[in-house]
N, C-alpha and C positions, 0 to 999 in steps of 0.2 A: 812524331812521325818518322824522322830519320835512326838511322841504325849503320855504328861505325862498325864492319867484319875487319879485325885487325889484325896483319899479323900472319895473315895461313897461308899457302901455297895455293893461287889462286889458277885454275886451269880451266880457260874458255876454250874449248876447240879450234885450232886455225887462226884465235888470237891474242891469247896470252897465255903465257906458263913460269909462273915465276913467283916469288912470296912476293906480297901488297897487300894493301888496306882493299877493300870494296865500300862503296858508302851510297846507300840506300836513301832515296827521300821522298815521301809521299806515291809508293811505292813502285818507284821506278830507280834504275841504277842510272846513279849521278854520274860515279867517280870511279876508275879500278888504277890504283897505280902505290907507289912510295909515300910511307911521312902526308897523308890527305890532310888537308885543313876541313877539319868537323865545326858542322856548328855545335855552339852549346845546345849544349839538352839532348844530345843524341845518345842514346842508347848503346852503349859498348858490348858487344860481343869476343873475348878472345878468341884469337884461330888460330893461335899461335901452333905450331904442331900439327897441326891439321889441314885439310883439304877444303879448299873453297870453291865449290864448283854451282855449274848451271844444274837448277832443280831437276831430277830425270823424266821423263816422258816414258811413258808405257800404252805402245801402240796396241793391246792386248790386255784386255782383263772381262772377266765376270762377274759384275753385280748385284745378278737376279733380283732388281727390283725393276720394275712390279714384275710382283705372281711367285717367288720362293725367296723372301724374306728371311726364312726362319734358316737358310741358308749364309746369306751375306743380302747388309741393305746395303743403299748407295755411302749411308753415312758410315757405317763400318769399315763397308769397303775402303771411302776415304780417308780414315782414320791409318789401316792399317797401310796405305798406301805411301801416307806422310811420314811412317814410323820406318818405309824402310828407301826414306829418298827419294819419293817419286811427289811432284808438283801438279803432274799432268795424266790424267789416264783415258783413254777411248775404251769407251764398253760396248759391247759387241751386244747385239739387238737380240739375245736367243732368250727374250725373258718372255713373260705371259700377264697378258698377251704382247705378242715381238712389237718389237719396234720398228716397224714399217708404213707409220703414218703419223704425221705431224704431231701429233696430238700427245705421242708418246716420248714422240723427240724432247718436245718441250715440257713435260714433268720429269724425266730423268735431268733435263738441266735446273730447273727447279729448284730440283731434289738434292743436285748437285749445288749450289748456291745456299743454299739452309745449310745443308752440311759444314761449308765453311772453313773446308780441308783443303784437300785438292782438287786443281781443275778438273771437272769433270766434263769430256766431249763424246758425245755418243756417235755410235756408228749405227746406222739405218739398213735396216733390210734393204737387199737385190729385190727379192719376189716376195708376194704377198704371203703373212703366214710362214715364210722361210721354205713354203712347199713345193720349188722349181718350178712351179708354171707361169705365173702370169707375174712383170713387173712391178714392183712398188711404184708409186710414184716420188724419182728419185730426183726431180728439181724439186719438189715441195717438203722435202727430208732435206736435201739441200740447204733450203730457204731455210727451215726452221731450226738449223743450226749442225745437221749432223758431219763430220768431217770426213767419210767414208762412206762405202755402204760396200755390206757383206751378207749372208744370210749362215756364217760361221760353223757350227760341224755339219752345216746341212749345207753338203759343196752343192754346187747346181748342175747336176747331171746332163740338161739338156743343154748340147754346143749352141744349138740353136737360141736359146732365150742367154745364154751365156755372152753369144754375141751382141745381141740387140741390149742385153745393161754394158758392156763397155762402149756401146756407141752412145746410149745415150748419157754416159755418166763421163764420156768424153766432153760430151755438150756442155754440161754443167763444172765441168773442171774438178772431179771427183776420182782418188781412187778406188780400185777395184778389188777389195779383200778374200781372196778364196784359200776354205781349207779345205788343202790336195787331198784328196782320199775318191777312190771309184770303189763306190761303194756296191758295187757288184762282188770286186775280185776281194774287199777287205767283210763280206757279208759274214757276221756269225763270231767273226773274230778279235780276242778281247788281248791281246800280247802281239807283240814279233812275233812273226813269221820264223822259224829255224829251230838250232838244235835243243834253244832252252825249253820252247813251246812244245817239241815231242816227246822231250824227258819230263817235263808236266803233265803232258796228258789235256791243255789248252788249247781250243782252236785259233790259229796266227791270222794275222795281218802282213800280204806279205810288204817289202819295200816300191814293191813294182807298182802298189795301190797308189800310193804316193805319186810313185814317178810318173806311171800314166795321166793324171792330171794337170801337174807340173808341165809336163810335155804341152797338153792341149792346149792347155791355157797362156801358155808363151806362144805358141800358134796364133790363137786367136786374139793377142794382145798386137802380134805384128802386122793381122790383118785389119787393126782399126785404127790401131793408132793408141790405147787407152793406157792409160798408166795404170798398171797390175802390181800389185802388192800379194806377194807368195807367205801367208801365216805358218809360223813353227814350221820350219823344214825339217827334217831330219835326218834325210838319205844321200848317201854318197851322190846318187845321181841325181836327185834335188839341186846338191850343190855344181857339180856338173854343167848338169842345163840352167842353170840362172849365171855361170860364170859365163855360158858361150852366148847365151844369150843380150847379156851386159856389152861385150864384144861387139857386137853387132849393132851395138846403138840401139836397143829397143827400154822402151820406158818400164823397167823390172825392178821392182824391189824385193828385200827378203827380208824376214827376221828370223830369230834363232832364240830357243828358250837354254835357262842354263840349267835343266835335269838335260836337255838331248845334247849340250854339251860337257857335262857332268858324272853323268851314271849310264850304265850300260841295263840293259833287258837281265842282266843275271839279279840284279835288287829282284826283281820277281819273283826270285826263288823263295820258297815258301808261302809263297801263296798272297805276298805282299801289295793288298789291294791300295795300299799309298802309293805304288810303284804304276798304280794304273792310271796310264793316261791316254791320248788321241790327237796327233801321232804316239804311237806307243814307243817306251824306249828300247833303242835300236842297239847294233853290235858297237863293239871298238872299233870296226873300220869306220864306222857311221857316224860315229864320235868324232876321230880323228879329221873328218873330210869337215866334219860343220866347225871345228877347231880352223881348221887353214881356211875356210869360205869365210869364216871372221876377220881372220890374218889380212888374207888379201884383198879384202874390201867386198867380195860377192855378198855378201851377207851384212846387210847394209845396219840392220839394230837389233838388239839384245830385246825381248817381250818375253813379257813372266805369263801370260795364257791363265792368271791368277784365276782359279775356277774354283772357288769352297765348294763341298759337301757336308750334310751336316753326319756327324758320326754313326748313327745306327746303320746312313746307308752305306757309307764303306767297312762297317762290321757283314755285310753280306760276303756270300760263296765270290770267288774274285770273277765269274763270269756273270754273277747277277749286279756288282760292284758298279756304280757310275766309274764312269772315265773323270780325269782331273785332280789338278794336287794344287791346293796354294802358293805363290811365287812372289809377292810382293815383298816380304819383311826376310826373305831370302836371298834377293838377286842379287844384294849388291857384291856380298861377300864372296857368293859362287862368280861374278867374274870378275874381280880381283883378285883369284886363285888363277886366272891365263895371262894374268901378270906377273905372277909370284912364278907362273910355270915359263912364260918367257913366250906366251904365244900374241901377247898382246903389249904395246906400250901404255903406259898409265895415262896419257894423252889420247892414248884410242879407247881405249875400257871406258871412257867417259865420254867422248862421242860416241858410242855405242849406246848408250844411256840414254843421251842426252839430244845433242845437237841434230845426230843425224834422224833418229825417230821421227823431230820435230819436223826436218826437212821434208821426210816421208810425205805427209799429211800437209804438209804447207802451213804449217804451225806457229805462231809466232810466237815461241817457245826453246828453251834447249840453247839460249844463250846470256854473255853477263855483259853484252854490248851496251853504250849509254843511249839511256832512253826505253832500253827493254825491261818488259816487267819483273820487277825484283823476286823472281822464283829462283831461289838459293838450296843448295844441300849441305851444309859444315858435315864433313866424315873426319874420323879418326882410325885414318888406313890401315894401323897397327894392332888397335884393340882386336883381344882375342875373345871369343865368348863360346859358348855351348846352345843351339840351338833349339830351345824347349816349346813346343808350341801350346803350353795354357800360357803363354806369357806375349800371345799375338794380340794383337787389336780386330784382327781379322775375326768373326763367329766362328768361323772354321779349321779347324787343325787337322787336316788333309795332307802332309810332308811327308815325303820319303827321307828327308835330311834331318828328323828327330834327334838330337843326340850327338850331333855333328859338332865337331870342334871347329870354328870357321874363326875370318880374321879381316876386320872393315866393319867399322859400324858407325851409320849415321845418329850425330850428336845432336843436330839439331837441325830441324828442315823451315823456310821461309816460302810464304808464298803471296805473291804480291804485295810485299813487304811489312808481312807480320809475320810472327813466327808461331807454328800450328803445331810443332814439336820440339819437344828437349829431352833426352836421353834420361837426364837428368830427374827430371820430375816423374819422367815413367818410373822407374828405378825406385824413386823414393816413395 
């Protein structure tokens, strides 16, 4: 049952950064320090060279199970989730039928627990059906285990039931996941908004879609009181308003995918329906501004928005094309590149991951403190590789990052102190 990590450069967020042993027992961390005294019989890991850190959390993914399996199931999902670092995932309720009643909460955890990868914690519909009117019942989602409630690309248009789920998910100690889009002003439109979208001949999205919601929704977070969680930002004034907002002491959190801080709307060029996503990818300024909202703490965790499709549908026209690219067995290397670029410290890239996601959601998760569950990620920060996507765990090969020369790759992932991947054995 015990397992010595020896030897690697062990980095817990806010408390320790330094090379040592970790030492694992009966799946909890015993020990993080120099020279550990191991019992016999414990399993050795070298880490020597390598990074020792807290398993990553991913406030963000989709696992269309139930109702589009043939897409990505819970166990795939999982698979590909441990293959690229992450211990812990919230999956967002837009399956079929959603998840907005107990019933579904508890077989996607199930489902998750058979799986036998990574934690799997679902997130529970706002309103019934995901169709903005009438509430889920979001203490009995609660109860049965979900850590959020969202109703995810289907923002909830109406302020009014918008108000009544942060009051009462105030009640229950829940946050509030909205994705910002007014789907009025973003109607019809499958790109950015601007000059790439008229020299295509595409109808845009513009930013303001974004930002009008962003707006309301930090409004009516100040007038309940509700801790609001802002999914995939992407726009200059996204970042903006959750930095003034932070200011002001209101309870706002954000996340940031790494394609909106990675690639710009010109990958669209050609008609590059892997490039399609929602938020769609935005300009270099927009880049830049989610780049410094990282920097400066506005933008509180990195979420990969892991969405599969399965390929004949993103072989469609790019306006008949689903939205969404996979992110999991990607993430880690796209932000260890705003380290290599100097926008992020290698202490923060992994609170970013890790610690703070976990904080988001009130998780007890995203650390290598003694006593917490031994959810481990061993990387080898150096290793360089070429991004191939038949070589995912994921069903899905949906990447705009095909072909990409990138640099980080996790060697071996631990989750309550077994180990559920090795680089190694994928490989061989």
């Amino acid at each position: 049952m015990a397992i010595h990590i020896a030897g690697g450069h062990v980095i817990d967020p806010g408390r320790f950064n330094g090379v040592a042993d970790v030492l694992i027992n009966e799946g909890r961390i015993v020990a993080v320090g120099p020279n550990l005294k191991v019992p016999a019989g414990a399993t050795k890991i070298d880490a020597k060279g390598r990074l020792v850190l807290p398993g990553f959390v991913d406030l963000h993914v989709h696992f269309r199970e139930p109702g589009f399996e043939y897409k990505e199931s819970i166990q795939s999902g999982a698979a590909a989730a441990v293959a690229g670092g992450f211990t812990s995932v919230c999956c967002m309720p837009n399956t079929n039928p959603a998840n907005d009643n107990q019933a579904i909460t508890e077989f996607m955890l199930e489902r998750g627990k058979a799986a036998g990868l990574a934690n799997v914690f679902p997130i529970g519909a706002i309103t019934k059906g995901l169709e903005g009117k009438e509430l889920a019942e979001i203490g009995d989602l609660r109860r049965a285990g979900c850590v959020a409630i969202s109703d995810d690309g289907k923002p909830v248009m109406n302020s009014l039931v918008m108000r009544r789920a942060m009051e009462y998910a105030l009640a229950f100690d829940v946050a509030v996941v909205d994705h910002c889009e007014d789907l009025h002003l973003a109607e019809g439109g499958c790109m950015n908004e601007g000059v790439v979208s008229t020299e295509l001949g595409l109808p845009g999205m513009p930013s303001a879609a974004e930002d009008v919601m962003v707006s309301r929704n930090i409004a009516l977070a100040e007038l309940t009181g509700a801790r609001l969680h802002l999914a995939h930002i992407s726009t200059e004034g996204s970042a903006r308003m959750v930095r003034e907002a932070k200011s002001r002491g209101l309870r706002v959190t954000a996340e940031a995918c790494p394609h909106h801080f990675t690639i710009t709307e010109e990958t669209v060029r050609g008609y590059n329906t892997y490039a399609k996503m929602n938020p769609p990818l935005r300009t270099e300024k927009d880049v830049q501004a989610i780049k410094e909202g990282l920097r400066d703490g506005t933008i509180d965790a990195i979420a990969t928005d892991h969405a599969p499709h399965a390929t004949q549908e993103k072989q469609l026209g790019f306006a008949e094309a689903p939205f969404g690219i996979v992110g999991l067995e990607t993430a880690l290397p796209l932000t260890l590149a705003l380290v290599e670029e100097g926008i992020l410290s290698l202490e923060s890239a992994v609170d970013k991951l890790s610690t703070a996601p976990a904080k988001v959601f009130g998780l007890a998760k995203g650390t290598l403190a003694i006593g917490a569950d031994a959810d481990v990620t061993i990387v080898d920060q150096h290793e360089q590789w070429e991004v191939d996507p038949a070589k995912f765990f994921s069903k899905s090969r949906n990447t705009p990052f095909a072909g990409w020369k990138v640099k980080g790759r996790v060697r071996t992932t631990i989750v309550s102190g077994r180990v559920v991947f090795e680089a190694s054995r994928a490989e061989g």
